[in-house]
N, CA, C and O atoms as a Tinker XYZ file with bonds, in Angstrom:
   384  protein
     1  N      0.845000   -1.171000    0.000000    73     2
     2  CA     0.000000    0.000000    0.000000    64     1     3
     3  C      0.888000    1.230000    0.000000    63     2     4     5
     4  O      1.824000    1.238000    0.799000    81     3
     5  N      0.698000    2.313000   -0.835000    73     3     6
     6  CA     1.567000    3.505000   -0.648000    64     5     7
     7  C      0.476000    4.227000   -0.767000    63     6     8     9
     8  O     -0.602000    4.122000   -1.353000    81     7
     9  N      1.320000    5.448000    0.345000    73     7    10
    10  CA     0.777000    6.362000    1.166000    64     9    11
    11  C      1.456000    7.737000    0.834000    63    10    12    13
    12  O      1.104000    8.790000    1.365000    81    11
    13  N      2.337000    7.643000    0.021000    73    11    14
    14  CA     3.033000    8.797000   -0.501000    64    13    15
    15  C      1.858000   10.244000   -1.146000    63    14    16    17
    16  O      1.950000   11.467000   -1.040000    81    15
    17  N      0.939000    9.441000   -1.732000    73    15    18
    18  CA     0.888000   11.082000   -2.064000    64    17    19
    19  C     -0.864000   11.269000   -1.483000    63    18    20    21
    20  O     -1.642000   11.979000   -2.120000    81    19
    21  N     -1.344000   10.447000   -0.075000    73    19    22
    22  CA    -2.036000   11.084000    0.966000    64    21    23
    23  C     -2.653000   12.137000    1.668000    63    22    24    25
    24  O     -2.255000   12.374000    2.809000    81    23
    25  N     -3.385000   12.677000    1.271000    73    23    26
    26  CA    -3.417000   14.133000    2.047000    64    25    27
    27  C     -3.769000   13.200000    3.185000    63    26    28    29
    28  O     -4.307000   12.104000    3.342000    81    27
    29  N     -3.001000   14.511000    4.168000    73    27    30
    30  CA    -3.270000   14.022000    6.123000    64    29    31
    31  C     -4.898000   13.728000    6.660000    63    30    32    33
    32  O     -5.234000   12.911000    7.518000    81    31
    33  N     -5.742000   14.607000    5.919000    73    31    34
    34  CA    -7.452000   14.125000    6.056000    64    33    35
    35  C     -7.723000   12.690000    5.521000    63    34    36    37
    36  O     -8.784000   12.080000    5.655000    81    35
    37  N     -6.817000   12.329000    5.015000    73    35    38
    38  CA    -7.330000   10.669000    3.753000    64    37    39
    39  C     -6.590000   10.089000    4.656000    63    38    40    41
    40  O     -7.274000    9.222000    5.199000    81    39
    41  N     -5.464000   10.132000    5.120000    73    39    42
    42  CA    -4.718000    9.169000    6.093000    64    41    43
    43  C     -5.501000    9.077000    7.530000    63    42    44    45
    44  O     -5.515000    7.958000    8.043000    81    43
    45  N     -6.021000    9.925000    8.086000    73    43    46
    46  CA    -6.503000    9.983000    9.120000    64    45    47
    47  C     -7.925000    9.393000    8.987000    63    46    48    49
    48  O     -8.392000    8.860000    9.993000    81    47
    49  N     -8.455000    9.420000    8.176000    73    47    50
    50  CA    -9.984000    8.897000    7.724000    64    49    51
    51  C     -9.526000    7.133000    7.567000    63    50    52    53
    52  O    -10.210000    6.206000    8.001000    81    51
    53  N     -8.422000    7.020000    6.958000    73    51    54
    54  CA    -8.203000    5.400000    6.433000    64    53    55
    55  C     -7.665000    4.555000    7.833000    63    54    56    57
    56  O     -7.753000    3.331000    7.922000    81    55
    57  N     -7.238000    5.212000    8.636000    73    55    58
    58  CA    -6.611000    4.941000   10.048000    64    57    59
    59  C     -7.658000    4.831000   10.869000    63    58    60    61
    60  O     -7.551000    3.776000   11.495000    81    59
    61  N     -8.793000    5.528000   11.214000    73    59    62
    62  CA    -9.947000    5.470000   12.168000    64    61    63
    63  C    -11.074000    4.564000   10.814000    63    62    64    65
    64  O    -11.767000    3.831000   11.520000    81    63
    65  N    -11.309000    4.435000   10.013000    73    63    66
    66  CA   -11.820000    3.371000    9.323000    64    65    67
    67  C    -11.414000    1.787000    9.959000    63    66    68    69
    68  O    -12.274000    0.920000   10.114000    81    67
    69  N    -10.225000    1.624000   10.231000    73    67    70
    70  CA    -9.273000    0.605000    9.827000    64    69    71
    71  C     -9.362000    0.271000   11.456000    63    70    72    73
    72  O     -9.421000   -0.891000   11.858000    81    71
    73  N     -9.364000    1.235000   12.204000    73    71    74
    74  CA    -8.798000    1.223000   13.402000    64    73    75
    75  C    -10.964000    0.564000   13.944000    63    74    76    77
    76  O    -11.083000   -0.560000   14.432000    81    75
    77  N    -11.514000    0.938000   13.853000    73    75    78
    78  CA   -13.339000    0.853000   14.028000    64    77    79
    79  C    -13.368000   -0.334000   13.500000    63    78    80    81
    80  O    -13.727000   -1.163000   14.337000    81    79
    81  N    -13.127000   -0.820000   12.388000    73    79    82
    82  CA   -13.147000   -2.181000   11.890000    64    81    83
    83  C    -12.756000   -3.498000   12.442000    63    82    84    85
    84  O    -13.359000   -4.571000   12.413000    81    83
    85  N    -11.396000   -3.116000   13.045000    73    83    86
    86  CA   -11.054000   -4.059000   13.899000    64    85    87
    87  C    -11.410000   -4.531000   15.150000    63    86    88    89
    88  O    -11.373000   -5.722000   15.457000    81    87
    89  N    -11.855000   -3.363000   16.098000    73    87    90
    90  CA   -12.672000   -3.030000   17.286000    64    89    91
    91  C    -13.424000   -3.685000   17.118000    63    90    92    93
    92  O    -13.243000   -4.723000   17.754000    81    91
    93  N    -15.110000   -3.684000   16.006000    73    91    94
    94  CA   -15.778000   -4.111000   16.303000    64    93    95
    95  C    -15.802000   -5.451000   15.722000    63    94    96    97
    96  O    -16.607000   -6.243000   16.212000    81    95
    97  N    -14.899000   -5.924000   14.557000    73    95    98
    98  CA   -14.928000   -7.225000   14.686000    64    97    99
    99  C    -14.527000   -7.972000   15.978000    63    98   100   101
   100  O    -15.149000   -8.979000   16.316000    81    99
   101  N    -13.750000   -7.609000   16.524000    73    99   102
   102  CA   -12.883000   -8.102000   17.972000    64   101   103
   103  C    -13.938000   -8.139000   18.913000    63   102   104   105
   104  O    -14.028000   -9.010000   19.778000    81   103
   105  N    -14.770000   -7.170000   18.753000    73   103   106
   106  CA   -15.876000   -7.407000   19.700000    64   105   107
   107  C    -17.142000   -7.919000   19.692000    63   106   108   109
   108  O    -17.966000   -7.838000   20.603000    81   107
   109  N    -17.284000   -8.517000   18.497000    73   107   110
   110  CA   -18.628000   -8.968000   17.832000    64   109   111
   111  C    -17.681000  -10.782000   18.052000    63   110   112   113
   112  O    -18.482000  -11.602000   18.501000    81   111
   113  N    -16.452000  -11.308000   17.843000    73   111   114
   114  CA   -16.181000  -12.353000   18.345000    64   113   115
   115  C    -16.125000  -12.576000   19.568000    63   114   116   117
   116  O    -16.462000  -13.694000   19.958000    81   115
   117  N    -15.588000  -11.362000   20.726000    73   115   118
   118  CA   -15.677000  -11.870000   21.904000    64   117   119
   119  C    -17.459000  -12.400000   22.457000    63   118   120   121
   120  O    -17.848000  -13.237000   23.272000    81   119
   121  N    -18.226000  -11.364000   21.482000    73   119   122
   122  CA   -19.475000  -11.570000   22.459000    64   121   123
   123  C    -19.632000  -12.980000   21.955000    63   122   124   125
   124  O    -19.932000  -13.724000   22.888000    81   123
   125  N    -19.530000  -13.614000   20.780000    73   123   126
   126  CA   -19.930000  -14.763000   20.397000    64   125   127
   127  C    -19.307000  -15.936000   21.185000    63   126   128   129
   128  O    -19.866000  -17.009000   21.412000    81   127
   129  N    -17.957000  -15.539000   21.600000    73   127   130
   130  CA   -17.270000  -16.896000   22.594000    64   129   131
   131  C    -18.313000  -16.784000   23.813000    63   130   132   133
   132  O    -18.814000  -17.841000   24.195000    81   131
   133  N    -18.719000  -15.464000   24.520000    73   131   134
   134  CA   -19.553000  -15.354000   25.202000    64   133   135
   135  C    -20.583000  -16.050000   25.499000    63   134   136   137
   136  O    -20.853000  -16.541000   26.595000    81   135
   137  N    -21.267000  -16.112000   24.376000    73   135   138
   138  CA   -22.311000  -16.222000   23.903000    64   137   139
   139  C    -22.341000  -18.394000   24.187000    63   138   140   141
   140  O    -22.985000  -19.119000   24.946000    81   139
   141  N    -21.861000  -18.515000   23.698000    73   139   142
   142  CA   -21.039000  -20.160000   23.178000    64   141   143
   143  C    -20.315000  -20.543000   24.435000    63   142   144   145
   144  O    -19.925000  -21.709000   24.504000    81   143
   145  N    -20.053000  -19.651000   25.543000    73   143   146
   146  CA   -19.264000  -20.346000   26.855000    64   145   147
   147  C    -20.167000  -20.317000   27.719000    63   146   148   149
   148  O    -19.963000  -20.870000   28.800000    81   147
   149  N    -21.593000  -19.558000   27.412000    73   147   150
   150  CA   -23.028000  -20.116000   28.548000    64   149   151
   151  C    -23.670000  -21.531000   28.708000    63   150   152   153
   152  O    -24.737000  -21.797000   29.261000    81   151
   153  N    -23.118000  -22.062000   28.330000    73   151   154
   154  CA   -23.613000  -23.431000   28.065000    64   153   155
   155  C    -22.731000  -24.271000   29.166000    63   154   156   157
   156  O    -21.602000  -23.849000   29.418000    81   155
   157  N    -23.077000  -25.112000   29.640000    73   155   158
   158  CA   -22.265000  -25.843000   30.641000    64   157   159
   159  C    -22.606000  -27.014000   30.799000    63   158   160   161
   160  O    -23.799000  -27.289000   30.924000    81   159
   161  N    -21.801000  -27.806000   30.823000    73   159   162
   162  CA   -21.689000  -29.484000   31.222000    64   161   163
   163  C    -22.136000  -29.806000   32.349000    63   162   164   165
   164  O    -22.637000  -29.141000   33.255000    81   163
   165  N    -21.819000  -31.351000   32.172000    73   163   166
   166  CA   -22.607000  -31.432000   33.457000    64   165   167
   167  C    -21.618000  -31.612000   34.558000    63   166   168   169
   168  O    -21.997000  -31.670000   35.728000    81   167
   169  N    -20.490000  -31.693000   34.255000    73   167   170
   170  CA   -19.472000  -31.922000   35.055000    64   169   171
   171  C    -19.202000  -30.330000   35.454000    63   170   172   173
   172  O    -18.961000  -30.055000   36.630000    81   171
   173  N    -19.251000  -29.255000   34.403000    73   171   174
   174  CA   -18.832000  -27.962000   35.093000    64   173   175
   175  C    -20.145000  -27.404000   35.835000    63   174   176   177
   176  O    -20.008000  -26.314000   36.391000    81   175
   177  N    -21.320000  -27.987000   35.902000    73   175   178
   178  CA   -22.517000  -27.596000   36.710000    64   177   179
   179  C    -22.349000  -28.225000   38.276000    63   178   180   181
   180  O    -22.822000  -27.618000   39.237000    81   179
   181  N    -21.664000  -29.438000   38.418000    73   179   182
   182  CA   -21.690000  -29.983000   39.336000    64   181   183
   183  C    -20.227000  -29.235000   40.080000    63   182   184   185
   184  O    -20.005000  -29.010000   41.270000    81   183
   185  N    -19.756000  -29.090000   39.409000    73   183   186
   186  CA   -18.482000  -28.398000   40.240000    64   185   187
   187  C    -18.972000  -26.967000   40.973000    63   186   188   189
   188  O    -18.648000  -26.531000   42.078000    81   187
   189  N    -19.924000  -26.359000   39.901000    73   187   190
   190  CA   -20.475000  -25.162000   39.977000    64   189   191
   191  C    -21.779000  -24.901000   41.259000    63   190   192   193
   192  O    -21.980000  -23.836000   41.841000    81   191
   193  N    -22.527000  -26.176000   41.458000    73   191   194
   194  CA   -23.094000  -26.527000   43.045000    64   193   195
   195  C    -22.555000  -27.432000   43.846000    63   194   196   197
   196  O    -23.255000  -28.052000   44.647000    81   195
   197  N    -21.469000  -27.592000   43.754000    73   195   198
   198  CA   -20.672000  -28.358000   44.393000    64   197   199
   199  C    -21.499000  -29.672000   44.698000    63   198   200   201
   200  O    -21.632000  -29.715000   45.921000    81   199
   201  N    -21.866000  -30.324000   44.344000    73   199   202
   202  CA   -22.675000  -31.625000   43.960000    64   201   203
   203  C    -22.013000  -32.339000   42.611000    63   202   204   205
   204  O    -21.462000  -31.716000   41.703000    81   203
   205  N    -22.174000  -33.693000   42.673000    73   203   206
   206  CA   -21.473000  -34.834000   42.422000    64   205   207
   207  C    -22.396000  -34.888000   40.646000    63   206   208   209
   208  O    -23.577000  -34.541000   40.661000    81   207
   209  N    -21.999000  -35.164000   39.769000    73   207   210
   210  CA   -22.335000  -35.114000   38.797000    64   209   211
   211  C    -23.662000  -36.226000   38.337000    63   210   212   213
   212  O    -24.324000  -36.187000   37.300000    81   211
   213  N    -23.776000  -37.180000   39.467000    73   211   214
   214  CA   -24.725000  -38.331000   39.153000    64   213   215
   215  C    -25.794000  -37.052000   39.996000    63   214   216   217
   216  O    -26.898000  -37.327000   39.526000    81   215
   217  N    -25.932000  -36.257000   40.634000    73   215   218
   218  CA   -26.930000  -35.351000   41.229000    64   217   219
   219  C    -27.338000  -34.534000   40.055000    63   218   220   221
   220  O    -28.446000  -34.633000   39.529000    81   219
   221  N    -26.498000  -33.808000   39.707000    73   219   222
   222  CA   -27.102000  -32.903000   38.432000    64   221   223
   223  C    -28.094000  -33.735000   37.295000    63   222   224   225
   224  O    -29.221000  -33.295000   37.071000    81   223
   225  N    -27.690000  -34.728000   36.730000    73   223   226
   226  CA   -28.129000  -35.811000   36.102000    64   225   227
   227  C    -29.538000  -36.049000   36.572000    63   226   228   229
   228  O    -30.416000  -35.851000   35.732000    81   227
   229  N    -29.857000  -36.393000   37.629000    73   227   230
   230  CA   -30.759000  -36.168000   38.609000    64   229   231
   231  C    -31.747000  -35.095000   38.755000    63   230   232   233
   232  O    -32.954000  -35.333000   38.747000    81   231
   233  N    -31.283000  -33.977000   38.882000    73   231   234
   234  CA   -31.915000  -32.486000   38.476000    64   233   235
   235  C    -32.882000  -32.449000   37.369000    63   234   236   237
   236  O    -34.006000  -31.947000   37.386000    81   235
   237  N    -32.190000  -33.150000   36.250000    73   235   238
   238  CA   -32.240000  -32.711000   34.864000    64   237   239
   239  C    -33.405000  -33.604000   35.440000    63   238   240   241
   240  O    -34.354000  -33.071000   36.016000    81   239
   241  N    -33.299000  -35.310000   35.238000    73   239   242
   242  CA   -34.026000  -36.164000   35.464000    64   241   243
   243  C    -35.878000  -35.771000   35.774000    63   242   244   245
   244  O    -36.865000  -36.257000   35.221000    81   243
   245  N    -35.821000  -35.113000   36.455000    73   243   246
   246  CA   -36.891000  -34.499000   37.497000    64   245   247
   247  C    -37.480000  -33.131000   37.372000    63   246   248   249
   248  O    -38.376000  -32.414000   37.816000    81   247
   249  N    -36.486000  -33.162000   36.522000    73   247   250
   250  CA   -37.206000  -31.597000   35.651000    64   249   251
   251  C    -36.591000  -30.517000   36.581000    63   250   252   253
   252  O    -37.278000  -29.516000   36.375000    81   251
   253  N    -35.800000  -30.270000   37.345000    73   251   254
   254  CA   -35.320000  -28.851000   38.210000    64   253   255
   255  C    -34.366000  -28.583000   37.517000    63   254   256   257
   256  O    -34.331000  -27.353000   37.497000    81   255
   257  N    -33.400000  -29.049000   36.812000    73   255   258
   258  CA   -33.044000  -28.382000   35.881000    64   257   259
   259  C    -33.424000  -28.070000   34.349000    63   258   260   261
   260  O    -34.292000  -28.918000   34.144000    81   259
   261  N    -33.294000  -27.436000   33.307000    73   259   262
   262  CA   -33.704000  -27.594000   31.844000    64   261   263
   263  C    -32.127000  -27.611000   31.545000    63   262   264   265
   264  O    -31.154000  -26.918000   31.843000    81   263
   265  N    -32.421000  -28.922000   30.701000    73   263   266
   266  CA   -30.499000  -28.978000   29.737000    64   265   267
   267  C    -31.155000  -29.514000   28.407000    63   266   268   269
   268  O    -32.243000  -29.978000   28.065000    81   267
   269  N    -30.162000  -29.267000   27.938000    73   267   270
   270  CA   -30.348000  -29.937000   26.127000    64   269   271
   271  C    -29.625000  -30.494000   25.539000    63   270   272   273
   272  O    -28.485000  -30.039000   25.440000    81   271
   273  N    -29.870000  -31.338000   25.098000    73   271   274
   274  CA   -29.023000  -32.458000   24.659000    64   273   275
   275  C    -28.119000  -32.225000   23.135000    63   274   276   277
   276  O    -28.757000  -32.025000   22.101000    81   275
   277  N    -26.814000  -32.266000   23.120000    73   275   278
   278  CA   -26.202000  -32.218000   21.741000    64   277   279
   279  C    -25.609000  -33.366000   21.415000    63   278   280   281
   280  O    -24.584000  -33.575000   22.064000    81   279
   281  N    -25.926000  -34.271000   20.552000    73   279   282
   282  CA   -25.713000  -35.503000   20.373000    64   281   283
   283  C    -25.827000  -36.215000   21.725000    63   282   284   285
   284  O    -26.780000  -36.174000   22.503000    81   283
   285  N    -24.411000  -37.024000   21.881000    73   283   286
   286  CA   -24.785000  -37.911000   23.339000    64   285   287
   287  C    -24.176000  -36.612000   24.401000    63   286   288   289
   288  O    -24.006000  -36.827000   25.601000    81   287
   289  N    -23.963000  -35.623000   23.935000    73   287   290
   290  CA   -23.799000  -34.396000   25.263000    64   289   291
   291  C    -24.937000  -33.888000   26.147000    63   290   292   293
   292  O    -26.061000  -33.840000   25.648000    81   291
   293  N    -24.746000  -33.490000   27.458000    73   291   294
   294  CA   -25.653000  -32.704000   27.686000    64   293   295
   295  C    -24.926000  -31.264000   28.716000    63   294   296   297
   296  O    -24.028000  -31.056000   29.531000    81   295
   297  N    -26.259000  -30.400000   27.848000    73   295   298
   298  CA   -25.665000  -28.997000   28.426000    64   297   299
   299  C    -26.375000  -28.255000   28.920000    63   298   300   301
   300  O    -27.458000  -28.172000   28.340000    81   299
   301  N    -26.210000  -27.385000   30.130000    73   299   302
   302  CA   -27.275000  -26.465000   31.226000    64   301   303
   303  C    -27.534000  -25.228000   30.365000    63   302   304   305
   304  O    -27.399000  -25.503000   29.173000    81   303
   305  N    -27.746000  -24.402000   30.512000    73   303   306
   306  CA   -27.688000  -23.065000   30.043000    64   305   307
   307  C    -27.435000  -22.682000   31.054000    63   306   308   309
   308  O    -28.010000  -23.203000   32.009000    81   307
   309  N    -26.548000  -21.697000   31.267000    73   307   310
   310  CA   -25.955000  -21.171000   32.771000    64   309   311
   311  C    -27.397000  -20.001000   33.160000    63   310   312   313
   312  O    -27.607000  -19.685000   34.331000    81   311
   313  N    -28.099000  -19.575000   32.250000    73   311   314
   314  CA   -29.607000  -18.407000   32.205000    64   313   315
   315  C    -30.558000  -19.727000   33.475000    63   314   316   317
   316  O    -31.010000  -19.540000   34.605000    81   315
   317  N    -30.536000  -20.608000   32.858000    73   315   318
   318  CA   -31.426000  -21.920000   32.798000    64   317   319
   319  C    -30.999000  -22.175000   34.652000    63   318   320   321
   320  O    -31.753000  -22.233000   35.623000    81   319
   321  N    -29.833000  -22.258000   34.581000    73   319   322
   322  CA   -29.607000  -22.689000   36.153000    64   321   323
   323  C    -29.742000  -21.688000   36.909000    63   322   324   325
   324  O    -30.330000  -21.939000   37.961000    81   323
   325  N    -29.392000  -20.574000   36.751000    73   323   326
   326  CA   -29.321000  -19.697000   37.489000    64   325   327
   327  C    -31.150000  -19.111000   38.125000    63   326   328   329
   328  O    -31.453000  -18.564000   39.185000    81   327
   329  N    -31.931000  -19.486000   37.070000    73   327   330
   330  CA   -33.297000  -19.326000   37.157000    64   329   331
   331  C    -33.795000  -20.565000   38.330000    63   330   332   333
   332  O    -34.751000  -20.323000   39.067000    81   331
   333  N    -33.286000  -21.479000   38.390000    73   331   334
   334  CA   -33.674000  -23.015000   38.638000    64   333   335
   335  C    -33.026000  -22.292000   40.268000    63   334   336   337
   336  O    -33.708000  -21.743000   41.133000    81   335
   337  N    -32.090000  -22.441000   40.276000    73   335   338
   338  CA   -31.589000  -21.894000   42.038000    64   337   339
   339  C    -32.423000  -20.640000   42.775000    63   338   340   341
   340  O    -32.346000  -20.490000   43.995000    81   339
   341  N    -33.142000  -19.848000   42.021000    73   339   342
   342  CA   -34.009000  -18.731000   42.497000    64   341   343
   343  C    -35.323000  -19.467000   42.573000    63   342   344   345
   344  O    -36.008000  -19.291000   43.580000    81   343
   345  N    -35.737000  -20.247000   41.653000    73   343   346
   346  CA   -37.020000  -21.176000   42.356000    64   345   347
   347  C    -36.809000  -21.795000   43.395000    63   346   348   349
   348  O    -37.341000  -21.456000   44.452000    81   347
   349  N    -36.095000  -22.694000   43.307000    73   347   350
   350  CA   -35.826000  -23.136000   44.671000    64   349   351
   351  C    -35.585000  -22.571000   45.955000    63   350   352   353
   352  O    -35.909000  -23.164000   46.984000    81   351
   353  N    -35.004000  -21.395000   45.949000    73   351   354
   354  CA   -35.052000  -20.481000   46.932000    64   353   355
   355  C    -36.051000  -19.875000   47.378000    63   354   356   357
   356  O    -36.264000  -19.859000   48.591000    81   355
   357  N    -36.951000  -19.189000   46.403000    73   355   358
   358  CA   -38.203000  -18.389000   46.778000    64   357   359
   359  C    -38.904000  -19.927000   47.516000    63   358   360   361
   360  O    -38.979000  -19.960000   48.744000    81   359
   361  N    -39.329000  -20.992000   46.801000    73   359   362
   362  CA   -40.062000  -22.565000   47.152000    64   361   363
   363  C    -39.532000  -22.718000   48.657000    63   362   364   365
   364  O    -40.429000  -23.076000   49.421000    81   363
   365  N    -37.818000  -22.458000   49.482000    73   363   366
   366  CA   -37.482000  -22.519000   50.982000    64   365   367
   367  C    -38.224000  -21.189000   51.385000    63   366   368   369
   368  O    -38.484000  -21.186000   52.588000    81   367
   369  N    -38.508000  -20.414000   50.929000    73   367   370
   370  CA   -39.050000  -19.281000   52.150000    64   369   371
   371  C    -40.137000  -19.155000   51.930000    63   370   372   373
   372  O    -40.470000  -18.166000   52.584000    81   371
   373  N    -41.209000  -19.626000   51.260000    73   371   374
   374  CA   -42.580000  -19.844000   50.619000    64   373   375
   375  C    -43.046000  -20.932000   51.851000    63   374   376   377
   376  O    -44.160000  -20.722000   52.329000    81   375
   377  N    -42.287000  -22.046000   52.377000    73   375   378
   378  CA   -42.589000  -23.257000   52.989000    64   377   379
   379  C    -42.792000  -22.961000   54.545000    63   378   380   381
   380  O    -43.639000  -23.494000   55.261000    81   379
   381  N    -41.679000  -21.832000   54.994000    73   379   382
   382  CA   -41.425000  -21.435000   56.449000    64   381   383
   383  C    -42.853000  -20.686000   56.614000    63   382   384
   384  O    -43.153000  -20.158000   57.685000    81   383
């Protein structure tokens, strides 16, 4: 690329073009790893209530948790659990 005969307004326009482009690609991938790292196993759910992974399994089983199955995988939605632990909570002070 030559830049030799540039006026300083065209260089500065091609630099904040260039410079915005990259930003928001960079940030349109982070949200997507984001996006793609809400999902959780059942092994990182069980680590995550500190309960034994044949328990989570269990959860699912019985309907207190919602997971979904990807091939022979299965995965929580971290939205999904986090909803599931606030039922259960309001359900202990609902009982007292």
């Amino acid at each position: 690329m030559l830049i030799t005969n540039l006026k300083l307004e065209d260089l500065e326009d091609l630099v904040q073009t260039s410079v915005e482009n990259s930003l928001k690609n960079f940030f349109t991938k982070k949200l997507e790893k984001e996006n793609q790292s809400q999902k959780l196993s059942v092994k990182e759910t069980a680590i995550l209530l500190s309960v034994s992974e044949i328990t989570v399994r269990n959860y699912i089983k019985r309907g207190l948790l919602k997971a979904e199955r990807i091939g022979s995988r299965i995965f929580i939605h971290r939205e999904n659990l986090e909803n599931s632990l606030k039922e259960v909570k309001s359900l202990k002070y609902k009982r007292c």
